[in-house]
C-alpha positions as CSV (number, residue, x, y, z in Angstrom):
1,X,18.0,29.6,-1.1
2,X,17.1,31.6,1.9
3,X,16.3,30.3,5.5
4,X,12.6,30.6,4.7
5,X,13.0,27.9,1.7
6,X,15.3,25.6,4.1
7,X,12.5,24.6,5.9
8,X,11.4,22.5,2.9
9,X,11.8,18.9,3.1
10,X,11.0,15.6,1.4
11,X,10.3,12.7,2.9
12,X,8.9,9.0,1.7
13,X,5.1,9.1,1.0
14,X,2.3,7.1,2.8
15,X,-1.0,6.4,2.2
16,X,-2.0,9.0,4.2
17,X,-0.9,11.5,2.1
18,X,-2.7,10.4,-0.7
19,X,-5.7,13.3,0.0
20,X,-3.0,16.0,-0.2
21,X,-0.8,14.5,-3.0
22,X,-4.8,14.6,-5.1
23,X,-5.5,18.1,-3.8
24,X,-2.8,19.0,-5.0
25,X,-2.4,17.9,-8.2
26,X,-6.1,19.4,-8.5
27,X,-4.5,23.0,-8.3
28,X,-1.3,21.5,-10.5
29,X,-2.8,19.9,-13.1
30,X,-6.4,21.3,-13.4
31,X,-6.6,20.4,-17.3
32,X,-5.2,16.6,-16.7
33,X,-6.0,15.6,-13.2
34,X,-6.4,11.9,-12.2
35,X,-8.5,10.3,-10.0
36,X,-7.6,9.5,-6.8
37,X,-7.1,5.6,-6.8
38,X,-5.0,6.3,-9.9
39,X,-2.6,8.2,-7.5
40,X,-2.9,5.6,-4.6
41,X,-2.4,3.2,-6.9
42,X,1.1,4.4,-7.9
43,X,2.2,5.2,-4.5
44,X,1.1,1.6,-3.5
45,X,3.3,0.2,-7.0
46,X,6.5,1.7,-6.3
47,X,6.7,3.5,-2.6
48,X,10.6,4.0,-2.6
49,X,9.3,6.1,-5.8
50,X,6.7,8.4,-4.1
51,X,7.8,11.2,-2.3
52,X,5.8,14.7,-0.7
53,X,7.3,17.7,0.6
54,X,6.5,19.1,4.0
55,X,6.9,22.0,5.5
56,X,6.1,22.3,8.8
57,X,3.6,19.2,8.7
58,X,1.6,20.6,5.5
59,X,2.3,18.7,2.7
60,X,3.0,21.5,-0.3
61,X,4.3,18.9,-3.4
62,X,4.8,15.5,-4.3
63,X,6.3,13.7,-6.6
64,X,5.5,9.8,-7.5
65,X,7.6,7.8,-10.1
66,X,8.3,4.4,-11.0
67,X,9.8,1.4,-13.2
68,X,8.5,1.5,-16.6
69,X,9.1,1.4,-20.5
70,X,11.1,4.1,-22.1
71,X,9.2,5.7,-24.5
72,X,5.7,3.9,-23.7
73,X,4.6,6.5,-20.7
74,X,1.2,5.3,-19.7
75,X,-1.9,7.5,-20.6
76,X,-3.3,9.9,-18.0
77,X,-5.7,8.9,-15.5
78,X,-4.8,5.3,-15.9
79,X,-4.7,2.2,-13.5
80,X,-1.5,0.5,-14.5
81,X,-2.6,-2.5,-12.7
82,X,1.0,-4.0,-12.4
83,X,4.9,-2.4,-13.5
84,X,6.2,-4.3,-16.0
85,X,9.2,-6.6,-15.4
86,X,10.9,-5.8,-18.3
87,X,10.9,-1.7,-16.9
88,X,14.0,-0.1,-18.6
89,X,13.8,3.1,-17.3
90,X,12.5,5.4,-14.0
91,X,9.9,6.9,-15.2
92,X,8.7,10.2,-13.1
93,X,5.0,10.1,-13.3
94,X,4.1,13.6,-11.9
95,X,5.6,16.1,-9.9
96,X,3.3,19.0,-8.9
97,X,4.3,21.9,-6.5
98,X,2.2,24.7,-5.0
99,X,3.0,28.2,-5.9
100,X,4.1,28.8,-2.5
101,X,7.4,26.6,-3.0
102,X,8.7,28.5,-6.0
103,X,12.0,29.4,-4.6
104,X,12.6,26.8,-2.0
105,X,14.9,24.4,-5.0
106,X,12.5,21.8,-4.4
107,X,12.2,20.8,-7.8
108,X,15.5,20.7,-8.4
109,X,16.4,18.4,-5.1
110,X,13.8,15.7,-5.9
111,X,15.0,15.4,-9.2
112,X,18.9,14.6,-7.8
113,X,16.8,12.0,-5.6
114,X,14.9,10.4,-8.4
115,X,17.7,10.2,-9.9
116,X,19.5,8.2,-7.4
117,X,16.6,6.6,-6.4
118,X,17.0,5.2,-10.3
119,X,20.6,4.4,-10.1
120,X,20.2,2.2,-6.6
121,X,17.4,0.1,-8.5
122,X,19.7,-0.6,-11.6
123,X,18.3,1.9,-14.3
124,X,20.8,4.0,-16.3
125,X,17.9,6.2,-17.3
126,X,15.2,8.4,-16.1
127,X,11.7,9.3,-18.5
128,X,9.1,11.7,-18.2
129,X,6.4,13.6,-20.0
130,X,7.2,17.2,-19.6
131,X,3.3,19.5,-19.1
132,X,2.4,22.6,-18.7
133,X,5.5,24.2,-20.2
134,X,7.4,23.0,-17.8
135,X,10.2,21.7,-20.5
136,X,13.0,24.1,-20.0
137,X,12.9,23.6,-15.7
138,X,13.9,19.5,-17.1
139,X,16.1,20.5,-19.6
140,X,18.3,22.3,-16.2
141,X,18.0,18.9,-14.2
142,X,20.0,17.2,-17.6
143,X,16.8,15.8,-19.2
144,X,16.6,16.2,-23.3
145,X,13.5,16.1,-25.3
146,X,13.1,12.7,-27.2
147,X,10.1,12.8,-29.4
148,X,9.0,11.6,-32.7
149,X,5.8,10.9,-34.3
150,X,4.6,8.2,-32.3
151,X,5.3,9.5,-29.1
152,X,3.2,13.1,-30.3
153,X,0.0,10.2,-30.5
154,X,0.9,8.6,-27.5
155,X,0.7,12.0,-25.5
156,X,-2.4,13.3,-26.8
157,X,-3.7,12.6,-23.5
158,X,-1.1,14.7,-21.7
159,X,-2.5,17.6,-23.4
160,X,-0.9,20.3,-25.8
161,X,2.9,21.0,-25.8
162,X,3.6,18.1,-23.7
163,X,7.0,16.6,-24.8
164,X,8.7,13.2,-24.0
165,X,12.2,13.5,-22.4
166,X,15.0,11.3,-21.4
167,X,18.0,11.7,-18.7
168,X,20.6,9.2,-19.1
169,X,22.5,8.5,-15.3
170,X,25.8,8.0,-15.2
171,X,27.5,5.2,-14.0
């Protein structure tokens, strides 16, 4: 990583963010976004989950994940309304990264968060859908594919190629 990339950082999210983390994600995901109080709504759930990178007070990625059933992700673009209490897993909702960061090892360092962020709360493993052929950057942060035919139903609203995957945490 060069000095240009160091001066990529992540911090906690706030509410505040919330316009960035959708605009975003509108650039990111233009073939699955989700509406904006779906977004606040998860940041709201689970804010020791939610995270945006900065550099130099523009906000270039974000990340927001929470407790929640292995393999049961929620659909896209949906309220959750509450997190379940009998959560077995941390489940990464979205992380989304403008082109600019490519590079900085952004993806990589939020993942090593998330996945202490998981361990701290109790959970031995971290879930997430995989989009927009992004499967092989998770399968380098330890993540494995975990599908069968239920889940292929389950992600129809994730769109084509998406793919369940698991990290177990060590303890």
């Amino acid at each position: 990583m060069d000095a240009k990339n160091t001066a990529y950082h992540w911090r906690p999210a706030a509410p505040a963010d919330i316009s960035a983390i959708y605009d975003i994600q509108c650039v990111a995901h233009t073939l699955q976004p989700e509406a904006h109080d779906v977004l606040l709504e998860r940041l709201l759930l689970c804010p020791q989950g939610c995270f945006v990178l900065e550099k130099g007070g523009v906000v270039s990625g974000y990340v927001l994940s929470h407790p929640w059933m292995r393999r049961a992700p929620p659909p896209i673009d949906v309220r959750l309304g509450a997190l379940p209490a009998e959560a077995d897993a941390w489940y990464l909702h979205d992380l989304a990264l403008l082109a600019e960061t490519r590079g900085s090892g952004a993806g990589g360092k939020v993942s090593a968060l998330l996945a202490e962020q998981a361990r701290s709360a109790g959970y031995e493993t971290v879930a997430l859908v995989s989009v927009n052929g992004s499967r092989r950057f998770w399968e380098r942060q330890g993540f494995s594919v975990r599908m069968d035919g239920a889940l292929a139903e389950k992600l129809a609203s994730y769109g084509d190629h998406a793919v369940y995957m698991e990290r177990d945490l060590p303890r």
